[in-house]
PDB file of N, CA, C and O in Angstrom:
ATOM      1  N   UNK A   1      99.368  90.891  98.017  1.00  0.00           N
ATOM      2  CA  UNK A   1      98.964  92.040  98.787  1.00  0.00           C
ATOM      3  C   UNK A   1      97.994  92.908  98.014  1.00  0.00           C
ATOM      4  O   UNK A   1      97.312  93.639  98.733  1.00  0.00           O
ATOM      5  N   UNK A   2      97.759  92.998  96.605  1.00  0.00           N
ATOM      6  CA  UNK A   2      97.492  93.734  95.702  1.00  0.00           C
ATOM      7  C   UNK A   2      95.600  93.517  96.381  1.00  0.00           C
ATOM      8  O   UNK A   2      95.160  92.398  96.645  1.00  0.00           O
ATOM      9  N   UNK A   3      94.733  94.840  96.550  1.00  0.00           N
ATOM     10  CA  UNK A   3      93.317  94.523  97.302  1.00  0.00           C
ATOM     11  C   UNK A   3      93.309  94.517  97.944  1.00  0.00           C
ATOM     12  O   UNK A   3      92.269  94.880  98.492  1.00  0.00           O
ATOM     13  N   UNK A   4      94.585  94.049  98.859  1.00  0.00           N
ATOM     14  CA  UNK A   4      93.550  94.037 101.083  1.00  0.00           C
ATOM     15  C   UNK A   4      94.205  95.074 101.113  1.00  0.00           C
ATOM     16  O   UNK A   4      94.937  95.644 100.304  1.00  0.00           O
ATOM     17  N   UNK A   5      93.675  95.391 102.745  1.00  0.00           N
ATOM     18  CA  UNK A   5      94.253  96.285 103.364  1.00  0.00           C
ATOM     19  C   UNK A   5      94.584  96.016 104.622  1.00  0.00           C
ATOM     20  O   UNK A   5      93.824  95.291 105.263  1.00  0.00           O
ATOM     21  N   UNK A   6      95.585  96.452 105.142  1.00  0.00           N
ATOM     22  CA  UNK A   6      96.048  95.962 106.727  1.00  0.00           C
ATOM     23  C   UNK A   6      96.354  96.977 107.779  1.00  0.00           C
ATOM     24  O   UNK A   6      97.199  97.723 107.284  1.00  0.00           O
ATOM     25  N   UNK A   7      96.167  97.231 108.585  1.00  0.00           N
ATOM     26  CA  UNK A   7      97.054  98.718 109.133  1.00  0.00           C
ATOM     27  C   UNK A   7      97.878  97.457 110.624  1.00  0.00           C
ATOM     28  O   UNK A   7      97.610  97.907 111.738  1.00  0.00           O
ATOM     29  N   UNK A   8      98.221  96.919 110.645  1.00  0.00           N
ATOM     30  CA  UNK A   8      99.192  96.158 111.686  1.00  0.00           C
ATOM     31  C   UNK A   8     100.446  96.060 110.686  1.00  0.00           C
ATOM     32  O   UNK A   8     100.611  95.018 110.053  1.00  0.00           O
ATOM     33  N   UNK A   9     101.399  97.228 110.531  1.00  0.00           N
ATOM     34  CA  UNK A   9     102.566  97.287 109.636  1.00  0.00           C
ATOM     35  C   UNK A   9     103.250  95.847 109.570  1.00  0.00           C
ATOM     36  O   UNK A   9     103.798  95.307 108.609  1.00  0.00           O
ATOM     37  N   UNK A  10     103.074  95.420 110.762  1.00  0.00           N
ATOM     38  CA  UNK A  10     104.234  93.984 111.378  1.00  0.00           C
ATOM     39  C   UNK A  10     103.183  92.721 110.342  1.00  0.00           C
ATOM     40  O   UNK A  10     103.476  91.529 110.259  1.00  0.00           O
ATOM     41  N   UNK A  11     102.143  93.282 109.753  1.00  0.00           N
ATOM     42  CA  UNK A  11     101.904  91.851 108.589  1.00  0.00           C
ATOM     43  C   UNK A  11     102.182  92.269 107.223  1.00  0.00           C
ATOM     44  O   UNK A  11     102.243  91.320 106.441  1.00  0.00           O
ATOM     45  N   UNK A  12     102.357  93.348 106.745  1.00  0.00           N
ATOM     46  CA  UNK A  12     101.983  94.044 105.730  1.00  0.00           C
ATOM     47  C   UNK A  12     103.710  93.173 104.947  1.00  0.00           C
ATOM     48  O   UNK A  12     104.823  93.275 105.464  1.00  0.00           O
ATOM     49  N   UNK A  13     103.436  92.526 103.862  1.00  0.00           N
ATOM     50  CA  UNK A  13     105.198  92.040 103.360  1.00  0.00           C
ATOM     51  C   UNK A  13     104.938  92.841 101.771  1.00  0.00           C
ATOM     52  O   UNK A  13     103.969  92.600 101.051  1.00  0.00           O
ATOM     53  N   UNK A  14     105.891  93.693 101.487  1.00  0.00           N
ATOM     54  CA  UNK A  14     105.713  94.605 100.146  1.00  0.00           C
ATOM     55  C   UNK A  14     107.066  94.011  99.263  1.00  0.00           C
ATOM     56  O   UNK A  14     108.261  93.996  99.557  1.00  0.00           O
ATOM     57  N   UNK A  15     106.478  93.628  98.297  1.00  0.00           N
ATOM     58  CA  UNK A  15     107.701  92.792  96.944  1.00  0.00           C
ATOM     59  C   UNK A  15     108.024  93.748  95.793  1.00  0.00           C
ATOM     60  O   UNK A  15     108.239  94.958  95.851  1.00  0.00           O
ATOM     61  N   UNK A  16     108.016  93.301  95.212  1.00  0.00           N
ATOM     62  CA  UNK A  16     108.610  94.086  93.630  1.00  0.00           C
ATOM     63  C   UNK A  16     107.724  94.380  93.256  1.00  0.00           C
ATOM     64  O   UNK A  16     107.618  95.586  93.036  1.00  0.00           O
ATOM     65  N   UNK A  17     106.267  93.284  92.880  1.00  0.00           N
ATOM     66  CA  UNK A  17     104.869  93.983  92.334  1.00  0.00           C
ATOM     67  C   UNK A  17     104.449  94.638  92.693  1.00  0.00           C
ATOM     68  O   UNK A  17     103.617  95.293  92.064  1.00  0.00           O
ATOM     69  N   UNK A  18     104.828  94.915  94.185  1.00  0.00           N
ATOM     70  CA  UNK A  18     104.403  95.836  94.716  1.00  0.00           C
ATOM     71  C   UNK A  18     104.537  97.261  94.624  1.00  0.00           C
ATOM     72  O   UNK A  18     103.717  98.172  94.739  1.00  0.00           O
ATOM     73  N   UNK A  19     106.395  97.223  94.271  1.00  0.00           N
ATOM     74  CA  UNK A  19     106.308  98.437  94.031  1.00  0.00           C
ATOM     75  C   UNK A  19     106.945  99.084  92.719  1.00  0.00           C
ATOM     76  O   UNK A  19     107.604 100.116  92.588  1.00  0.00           O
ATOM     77  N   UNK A  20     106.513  98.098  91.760  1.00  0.00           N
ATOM     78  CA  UNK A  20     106.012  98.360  90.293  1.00  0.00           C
ATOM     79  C   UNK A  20     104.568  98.840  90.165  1.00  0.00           C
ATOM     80  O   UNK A  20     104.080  99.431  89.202  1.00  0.00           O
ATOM     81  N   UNK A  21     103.987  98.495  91.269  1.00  0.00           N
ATOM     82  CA  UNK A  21     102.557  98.715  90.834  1.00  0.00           C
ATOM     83  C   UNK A  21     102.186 100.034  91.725  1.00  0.00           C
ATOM     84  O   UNK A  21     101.000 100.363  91.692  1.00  0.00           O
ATOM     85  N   UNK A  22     102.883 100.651  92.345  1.00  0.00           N
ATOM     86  CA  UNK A  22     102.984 102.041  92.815  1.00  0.00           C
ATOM     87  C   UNK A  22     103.410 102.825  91.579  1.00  0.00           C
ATOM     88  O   UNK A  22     102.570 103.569  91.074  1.00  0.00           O
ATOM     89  N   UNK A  23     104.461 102.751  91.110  1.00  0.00           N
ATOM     90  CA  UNK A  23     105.297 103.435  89.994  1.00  0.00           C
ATOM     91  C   UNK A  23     104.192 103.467  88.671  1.00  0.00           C
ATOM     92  O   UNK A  23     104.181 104.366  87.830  1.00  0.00           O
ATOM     93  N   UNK A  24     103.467 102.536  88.680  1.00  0.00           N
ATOM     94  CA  UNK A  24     102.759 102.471  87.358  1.00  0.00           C
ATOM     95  C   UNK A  24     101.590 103.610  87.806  1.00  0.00           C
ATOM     96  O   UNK A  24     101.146 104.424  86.997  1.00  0.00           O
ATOM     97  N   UNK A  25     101.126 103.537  89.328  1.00  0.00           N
ATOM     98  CA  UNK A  25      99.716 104.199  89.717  1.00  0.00           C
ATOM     99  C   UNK A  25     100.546 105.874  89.502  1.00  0.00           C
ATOM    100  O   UNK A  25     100.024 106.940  89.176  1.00  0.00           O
ATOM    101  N   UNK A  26     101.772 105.615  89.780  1.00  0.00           N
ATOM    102  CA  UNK A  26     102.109 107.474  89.783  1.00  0.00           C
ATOM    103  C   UNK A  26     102.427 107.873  88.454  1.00  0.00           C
ATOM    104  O   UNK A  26     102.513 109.043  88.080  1.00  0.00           O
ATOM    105  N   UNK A  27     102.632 106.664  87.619  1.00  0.00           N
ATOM    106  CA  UNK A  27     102.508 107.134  86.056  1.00  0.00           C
ATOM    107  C   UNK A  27     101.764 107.802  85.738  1.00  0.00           C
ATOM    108  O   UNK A  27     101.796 109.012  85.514  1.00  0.00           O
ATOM    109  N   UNK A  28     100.352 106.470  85.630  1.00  0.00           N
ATOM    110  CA  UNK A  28      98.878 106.773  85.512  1.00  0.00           C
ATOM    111  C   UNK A  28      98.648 108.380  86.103  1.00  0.00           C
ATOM    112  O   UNK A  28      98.400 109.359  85.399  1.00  0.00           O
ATOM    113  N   UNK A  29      98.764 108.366  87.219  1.00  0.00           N
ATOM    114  CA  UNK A  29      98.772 109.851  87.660  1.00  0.00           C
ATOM    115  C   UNK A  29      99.524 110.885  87.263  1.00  0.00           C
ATOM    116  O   UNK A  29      99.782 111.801  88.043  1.00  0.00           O
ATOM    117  N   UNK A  30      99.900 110.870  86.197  1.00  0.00           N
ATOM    118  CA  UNK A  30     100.971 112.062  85.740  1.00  0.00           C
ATOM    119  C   UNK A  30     102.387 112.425  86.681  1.00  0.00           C
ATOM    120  O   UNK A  30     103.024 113.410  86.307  1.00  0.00           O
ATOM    121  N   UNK A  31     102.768 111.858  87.578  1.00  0.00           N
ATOM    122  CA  UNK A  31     103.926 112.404  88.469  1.00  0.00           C
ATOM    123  C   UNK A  31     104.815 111.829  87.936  1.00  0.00           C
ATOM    124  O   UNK A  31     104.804 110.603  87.828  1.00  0.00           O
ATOM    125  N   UNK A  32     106.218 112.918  87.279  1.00  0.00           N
ATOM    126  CA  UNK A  32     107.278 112.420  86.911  1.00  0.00           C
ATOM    127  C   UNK A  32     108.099 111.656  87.428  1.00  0.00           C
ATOM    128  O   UNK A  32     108.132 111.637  88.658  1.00  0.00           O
ATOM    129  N   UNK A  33     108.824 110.971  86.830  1.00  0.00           N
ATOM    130  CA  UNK A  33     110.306 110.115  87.761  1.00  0.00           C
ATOM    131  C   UNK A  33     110.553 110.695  88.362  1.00  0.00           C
ATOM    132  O   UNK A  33     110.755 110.325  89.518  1.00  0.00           O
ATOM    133  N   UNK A  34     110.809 112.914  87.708  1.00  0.00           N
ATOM    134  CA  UNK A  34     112.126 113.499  88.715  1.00  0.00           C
ATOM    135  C   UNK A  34     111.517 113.894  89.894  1.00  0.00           C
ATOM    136  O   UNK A  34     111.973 114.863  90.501  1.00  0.00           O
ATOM    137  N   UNK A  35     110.392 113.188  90.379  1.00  0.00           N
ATOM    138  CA  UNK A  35     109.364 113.704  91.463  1.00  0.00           C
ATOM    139  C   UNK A  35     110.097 113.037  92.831  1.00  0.00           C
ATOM    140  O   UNK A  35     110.974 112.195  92.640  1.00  0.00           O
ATOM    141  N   UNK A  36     109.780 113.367  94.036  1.00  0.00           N
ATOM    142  CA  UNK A  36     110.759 112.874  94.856  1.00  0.00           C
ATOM    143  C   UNK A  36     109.776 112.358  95.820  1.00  0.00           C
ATOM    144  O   UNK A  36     108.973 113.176  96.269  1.00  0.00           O
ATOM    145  N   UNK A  37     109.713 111.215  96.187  1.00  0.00           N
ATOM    146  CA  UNK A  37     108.838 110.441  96.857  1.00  0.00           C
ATOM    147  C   UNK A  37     109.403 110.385  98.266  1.00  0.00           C
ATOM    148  O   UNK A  37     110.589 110.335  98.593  1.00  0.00           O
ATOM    149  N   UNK A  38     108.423 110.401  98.961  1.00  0.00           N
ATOM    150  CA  UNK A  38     108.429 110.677 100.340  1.00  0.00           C
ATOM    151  C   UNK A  38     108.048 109.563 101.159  1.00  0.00           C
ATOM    152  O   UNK A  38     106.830 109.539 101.331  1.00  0.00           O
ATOM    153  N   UNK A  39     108.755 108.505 101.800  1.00  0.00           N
ATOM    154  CA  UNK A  39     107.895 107.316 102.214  1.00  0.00           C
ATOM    155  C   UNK A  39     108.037 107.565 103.971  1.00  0.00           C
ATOM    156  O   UNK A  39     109.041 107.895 104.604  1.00  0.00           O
ATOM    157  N   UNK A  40     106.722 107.290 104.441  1.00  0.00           N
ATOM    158  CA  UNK A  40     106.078 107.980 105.809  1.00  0.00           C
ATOM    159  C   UNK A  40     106.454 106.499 106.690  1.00  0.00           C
ATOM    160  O   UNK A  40     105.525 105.766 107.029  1.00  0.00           O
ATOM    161  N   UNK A  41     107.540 106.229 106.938  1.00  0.00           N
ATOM    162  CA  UNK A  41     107.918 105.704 108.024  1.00  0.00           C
ATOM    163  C   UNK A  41     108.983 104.476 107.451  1.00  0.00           C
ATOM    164  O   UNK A  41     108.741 104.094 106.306  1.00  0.00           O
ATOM    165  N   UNK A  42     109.972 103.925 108.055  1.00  0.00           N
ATOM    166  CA  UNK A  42     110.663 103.193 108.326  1.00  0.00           C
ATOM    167  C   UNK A  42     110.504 101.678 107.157  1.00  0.00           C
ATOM    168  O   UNK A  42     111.304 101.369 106.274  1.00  0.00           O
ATOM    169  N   UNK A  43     109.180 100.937 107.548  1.00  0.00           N
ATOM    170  CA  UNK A  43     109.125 100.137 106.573  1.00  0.00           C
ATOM    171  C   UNK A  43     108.686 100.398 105.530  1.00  0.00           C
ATOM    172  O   UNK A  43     109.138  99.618 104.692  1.00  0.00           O
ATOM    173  N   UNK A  44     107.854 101.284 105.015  1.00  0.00           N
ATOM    174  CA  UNK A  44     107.441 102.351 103.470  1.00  0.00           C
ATOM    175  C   UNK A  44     109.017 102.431 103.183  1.00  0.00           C
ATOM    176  O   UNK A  44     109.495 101.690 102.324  1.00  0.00           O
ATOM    177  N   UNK A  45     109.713 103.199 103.797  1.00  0.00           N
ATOM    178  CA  UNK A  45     111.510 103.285 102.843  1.00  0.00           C
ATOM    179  C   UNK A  45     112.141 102.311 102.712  1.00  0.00           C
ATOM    180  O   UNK A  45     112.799 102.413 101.676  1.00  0.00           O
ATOM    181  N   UNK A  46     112.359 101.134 103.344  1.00  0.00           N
ATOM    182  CA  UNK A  46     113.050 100.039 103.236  1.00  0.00           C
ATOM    183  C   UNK A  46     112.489  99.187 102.205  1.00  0.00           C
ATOM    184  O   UNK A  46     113.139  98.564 101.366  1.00  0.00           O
ATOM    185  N   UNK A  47     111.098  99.215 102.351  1.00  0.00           N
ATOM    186  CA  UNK A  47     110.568  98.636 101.035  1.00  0.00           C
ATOM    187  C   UNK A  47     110.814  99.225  99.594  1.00  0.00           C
ATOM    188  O   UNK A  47     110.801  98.588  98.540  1.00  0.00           O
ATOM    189  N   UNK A  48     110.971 100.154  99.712  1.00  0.00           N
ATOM    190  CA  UNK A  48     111.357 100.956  98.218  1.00  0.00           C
ATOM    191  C   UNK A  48     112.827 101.630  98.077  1.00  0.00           C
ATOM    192  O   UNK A  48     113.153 102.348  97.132  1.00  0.00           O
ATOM    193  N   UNK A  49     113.559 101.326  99.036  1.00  0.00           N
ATOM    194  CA  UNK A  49     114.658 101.546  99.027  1.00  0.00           C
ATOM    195  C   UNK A  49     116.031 100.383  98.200  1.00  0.00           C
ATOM    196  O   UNK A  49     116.763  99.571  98.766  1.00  0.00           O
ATOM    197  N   UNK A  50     115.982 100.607  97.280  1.00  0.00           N
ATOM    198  CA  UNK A  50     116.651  99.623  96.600  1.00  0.00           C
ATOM    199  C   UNK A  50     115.969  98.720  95.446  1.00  0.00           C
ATOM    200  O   UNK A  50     116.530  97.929  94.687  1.00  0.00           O
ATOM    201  N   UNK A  51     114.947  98.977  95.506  1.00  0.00           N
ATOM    202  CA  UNK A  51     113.535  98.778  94.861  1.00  0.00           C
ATOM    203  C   UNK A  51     113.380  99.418  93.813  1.00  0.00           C
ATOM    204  O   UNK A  51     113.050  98.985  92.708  1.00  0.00           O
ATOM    205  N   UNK A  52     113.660 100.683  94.189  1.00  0.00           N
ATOM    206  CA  UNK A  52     113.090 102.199  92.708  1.00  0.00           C
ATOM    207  C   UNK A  52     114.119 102.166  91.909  1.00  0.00           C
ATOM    208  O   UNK A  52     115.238 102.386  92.371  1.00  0.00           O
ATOM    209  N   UNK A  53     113.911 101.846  90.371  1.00  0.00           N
ATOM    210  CA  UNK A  53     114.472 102.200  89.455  1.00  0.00           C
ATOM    211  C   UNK A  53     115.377 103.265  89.334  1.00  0.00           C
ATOM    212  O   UNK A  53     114.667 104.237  89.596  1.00  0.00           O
ATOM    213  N   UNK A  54     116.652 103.738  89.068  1.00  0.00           N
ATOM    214  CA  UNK A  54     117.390 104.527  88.719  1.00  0.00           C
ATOM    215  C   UNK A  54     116.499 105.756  88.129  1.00  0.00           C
ATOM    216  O   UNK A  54     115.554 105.788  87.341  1.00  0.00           O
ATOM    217  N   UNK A  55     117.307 106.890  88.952  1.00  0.00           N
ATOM    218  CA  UNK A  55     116.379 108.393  88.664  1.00  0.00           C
ATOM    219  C   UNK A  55     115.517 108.645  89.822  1.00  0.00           C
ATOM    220  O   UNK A  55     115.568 109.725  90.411  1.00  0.00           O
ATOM    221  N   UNK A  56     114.843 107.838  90.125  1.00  0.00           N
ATOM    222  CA  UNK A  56     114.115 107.881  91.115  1.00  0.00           C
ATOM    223  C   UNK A  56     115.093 108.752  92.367  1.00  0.00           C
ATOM    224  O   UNK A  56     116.313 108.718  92.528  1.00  0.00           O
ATOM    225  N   UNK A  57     113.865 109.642  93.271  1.00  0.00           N
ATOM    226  CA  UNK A  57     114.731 110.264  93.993  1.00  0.00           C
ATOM    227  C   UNK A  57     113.639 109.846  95.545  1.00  0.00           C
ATOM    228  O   UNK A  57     112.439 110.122  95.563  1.00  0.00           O
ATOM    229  N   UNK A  58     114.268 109.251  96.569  1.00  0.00           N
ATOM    230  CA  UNK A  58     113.550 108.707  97.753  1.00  0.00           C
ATOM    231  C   UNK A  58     113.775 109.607  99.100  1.00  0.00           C
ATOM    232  O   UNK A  58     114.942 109.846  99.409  1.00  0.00           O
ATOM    233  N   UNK A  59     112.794 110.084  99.862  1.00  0.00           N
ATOM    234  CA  UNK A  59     113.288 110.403 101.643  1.00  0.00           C
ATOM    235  C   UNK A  59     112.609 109.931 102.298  1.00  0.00           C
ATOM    236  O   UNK A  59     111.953 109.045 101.750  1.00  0.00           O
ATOM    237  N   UNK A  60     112.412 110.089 103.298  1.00  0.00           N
ATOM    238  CA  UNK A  60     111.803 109.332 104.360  1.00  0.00           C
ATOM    239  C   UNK A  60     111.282 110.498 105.875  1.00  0.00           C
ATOM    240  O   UNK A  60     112.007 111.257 106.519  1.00  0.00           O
ATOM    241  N   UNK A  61     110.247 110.306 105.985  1.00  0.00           N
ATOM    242  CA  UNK A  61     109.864 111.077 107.031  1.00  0.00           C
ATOM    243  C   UNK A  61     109.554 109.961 108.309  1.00  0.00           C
ATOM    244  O   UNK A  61     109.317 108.796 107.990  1.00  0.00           O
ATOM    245  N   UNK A  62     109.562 110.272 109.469  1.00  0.00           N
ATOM    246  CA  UNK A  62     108.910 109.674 110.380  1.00  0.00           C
ATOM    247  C   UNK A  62     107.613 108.873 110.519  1.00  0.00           C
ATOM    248  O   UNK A  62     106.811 109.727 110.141  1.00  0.00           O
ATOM    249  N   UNK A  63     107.033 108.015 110.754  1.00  0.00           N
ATOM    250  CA  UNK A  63     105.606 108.078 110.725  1.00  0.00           C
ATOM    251  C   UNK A  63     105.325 108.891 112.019  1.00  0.00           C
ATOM    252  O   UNK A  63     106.227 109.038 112.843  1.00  0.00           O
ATOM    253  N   UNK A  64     103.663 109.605 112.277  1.00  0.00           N
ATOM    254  CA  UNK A  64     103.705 109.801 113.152  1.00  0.00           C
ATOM    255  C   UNK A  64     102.932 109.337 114.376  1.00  0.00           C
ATOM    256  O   UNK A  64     102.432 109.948 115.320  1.00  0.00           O
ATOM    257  N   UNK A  65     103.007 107.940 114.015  1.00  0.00           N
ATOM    258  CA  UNK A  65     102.485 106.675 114.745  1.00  0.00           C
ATOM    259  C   UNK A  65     102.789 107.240 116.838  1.00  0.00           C
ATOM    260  O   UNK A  65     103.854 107.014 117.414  1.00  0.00           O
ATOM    261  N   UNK A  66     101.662 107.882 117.467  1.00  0.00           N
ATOM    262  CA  UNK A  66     101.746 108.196 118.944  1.00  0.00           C
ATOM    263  C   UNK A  66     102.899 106.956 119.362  1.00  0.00           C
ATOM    264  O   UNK A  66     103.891 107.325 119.990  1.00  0.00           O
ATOM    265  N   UNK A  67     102.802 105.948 119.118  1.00  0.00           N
ATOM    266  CA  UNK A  67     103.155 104.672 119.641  1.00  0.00           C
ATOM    267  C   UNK A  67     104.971 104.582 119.363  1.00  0.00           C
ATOM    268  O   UNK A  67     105.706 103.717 119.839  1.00  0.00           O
ATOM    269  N   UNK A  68     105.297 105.476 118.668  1.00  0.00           N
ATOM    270  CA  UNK A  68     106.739 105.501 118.559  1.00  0.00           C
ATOM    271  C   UNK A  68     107.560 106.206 119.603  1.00  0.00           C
ATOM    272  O   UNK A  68     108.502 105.798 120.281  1.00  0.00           O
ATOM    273  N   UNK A  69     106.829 107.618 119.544  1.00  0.00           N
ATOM    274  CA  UNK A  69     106.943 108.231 120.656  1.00  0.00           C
ATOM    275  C   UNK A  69     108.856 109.058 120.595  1.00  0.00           C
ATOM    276  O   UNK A  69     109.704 109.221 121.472  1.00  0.00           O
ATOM    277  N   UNK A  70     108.827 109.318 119.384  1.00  0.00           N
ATOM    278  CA  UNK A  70     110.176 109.868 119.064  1.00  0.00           C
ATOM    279  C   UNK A  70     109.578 111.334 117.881  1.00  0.00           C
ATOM    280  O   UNK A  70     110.350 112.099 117.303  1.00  0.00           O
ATOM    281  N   UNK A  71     108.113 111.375 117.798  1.00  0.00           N
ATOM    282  CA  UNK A  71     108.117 112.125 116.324  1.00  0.00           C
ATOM    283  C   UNK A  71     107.741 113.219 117.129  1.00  0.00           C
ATOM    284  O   UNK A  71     106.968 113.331 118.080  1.00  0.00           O
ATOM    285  N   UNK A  72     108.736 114.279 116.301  1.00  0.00           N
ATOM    286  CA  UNK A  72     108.717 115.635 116.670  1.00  0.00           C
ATOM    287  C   UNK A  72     108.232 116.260 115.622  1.00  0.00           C
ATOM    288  O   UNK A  72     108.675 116.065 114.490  1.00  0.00           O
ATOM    289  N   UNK A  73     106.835 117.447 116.013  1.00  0.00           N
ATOM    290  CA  UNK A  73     106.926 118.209 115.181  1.00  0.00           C
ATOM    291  C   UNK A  73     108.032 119.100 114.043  1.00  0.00           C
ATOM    292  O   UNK A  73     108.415 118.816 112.907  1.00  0.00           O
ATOM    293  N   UNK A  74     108.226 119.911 114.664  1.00  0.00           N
ATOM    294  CA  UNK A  74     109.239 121.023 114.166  1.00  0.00           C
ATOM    295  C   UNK A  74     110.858 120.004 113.746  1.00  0.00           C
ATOM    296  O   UNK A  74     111.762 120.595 113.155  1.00  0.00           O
ATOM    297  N   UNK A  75     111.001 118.732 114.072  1.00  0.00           N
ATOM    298  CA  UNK A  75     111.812 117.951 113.524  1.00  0.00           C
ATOM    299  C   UNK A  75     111.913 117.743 111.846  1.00  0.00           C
ATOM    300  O   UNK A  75     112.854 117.870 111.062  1.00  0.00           O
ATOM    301  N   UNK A  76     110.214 117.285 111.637  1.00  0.00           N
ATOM    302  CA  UNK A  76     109.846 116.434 110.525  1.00  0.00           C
ATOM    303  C   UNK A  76     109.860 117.679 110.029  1.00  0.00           C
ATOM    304  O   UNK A  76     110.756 117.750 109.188  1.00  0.00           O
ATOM    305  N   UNK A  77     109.233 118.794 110.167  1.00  0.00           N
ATOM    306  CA  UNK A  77     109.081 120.067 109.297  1.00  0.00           C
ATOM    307  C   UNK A  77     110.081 120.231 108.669  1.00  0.00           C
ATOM    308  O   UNK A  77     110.230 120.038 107.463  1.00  0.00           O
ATOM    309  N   UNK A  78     110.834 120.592 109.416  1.00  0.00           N
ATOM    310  CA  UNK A  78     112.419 120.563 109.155  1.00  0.00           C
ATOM    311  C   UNK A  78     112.909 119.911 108.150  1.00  0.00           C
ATOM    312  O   UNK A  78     113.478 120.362 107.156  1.00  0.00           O
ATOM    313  N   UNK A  79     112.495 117.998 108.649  1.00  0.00           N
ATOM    314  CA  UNK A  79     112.852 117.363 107.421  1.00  0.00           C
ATOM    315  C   UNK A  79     112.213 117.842 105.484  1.00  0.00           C
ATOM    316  O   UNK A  79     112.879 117.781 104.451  1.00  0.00           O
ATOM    317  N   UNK A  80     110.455 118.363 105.694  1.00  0.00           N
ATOM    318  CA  UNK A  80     109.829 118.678 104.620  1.00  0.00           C
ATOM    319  C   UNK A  80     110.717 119.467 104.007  1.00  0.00           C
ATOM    320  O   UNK A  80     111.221 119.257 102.903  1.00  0.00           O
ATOM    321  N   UNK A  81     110.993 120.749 105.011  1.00  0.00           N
ATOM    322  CA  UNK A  81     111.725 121.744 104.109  1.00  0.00           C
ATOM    323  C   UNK A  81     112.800 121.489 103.222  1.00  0.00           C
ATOM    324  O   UNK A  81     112.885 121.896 102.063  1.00  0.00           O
ATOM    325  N   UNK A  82     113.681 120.730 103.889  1.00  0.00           N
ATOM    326  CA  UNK A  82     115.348 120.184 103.172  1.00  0.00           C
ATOM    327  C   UNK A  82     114.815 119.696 101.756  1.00  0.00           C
ATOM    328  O   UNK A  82     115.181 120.183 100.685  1.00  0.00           O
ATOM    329  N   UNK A  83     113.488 118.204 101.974  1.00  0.00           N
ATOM    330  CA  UNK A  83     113.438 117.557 100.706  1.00  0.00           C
ATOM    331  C   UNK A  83     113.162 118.483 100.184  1.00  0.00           C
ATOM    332  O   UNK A  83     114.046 118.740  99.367  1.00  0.00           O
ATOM    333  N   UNK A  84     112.002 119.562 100.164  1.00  0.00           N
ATOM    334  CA  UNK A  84     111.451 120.558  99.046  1.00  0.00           C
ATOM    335  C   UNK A  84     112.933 121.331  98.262  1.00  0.00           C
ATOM    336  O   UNK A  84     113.118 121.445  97.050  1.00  0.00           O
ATOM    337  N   UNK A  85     114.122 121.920  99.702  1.00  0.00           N
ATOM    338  CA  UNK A  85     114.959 122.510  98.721  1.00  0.00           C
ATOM    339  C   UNK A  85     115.827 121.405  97.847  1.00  0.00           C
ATOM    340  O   UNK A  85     116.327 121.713  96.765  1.00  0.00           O
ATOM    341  N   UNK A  86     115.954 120.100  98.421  1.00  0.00           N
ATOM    342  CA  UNK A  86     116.892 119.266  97.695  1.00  0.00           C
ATOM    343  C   UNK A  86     116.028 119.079  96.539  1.00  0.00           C
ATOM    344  O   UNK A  86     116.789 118.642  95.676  1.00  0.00           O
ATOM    345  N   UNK A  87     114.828 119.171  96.030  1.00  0.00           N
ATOM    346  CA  UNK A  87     114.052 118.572  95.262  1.00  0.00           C
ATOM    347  C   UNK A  87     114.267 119.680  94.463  1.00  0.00           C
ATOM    348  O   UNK A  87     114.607 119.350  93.327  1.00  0.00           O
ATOM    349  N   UNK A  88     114.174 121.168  94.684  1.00  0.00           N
ATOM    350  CA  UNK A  88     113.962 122.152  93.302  1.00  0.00           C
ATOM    351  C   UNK A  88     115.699 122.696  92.958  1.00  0.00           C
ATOM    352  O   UNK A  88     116.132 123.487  92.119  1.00  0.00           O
ATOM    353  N   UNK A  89     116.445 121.814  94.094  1.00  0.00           N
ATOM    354  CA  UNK A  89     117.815 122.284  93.717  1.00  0.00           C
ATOM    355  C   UNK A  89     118.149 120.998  92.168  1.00  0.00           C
ATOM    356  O   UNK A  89     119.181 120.995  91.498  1.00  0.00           O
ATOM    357  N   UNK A  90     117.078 120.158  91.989  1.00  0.00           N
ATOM    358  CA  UNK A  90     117.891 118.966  91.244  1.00  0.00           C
ATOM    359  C   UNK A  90     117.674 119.439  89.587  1.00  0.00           C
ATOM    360  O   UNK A  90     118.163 118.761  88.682  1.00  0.00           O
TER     361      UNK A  90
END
């Protein structure tokens, strides 16, 4: 997967290199472990869910793909706020 790009989620298959090689890009980028990663829909969390190294802290927002047709504004907000307080409560 490492180079293409796909936006049809239903081909996209994400492995371990895959998401070692996220963890290394947020190294590279200065963002700590105790940083709390936010993965924007359903298969983004499942892929890194069980995946991320210990410490790691994961949530999950909605995507807000029209085509789902469940994403609520003032829902997901909602959700932002919680991670932000669960994140500066840690």
């Amino acid at each position: 997967m490492e180079g293409s790009l796909e936006s049809d989620s239903s081909k996209v298959k994400v492995d371990q290199a895959n998401v070692t090689a996220l963890l290394d890009h947020l190294k590279d980028l200065g963002i700590p472990q105790s940083a709390t990663l936010i993965a924007l829909g359903s298969k983004v969390y499942k892929a890194l869910e069980g995946n991320l190294p210990a410490g790691y802290h994961l949530s999950q927002l909605m995507h807000y793909s029209g085509m789902n047709g469940h994403w609520r504004f003032e829902k997901e907000r909602k959700k932002v706020r919680q991670i932000i307080e669960a994140h500066t409560a840690l």
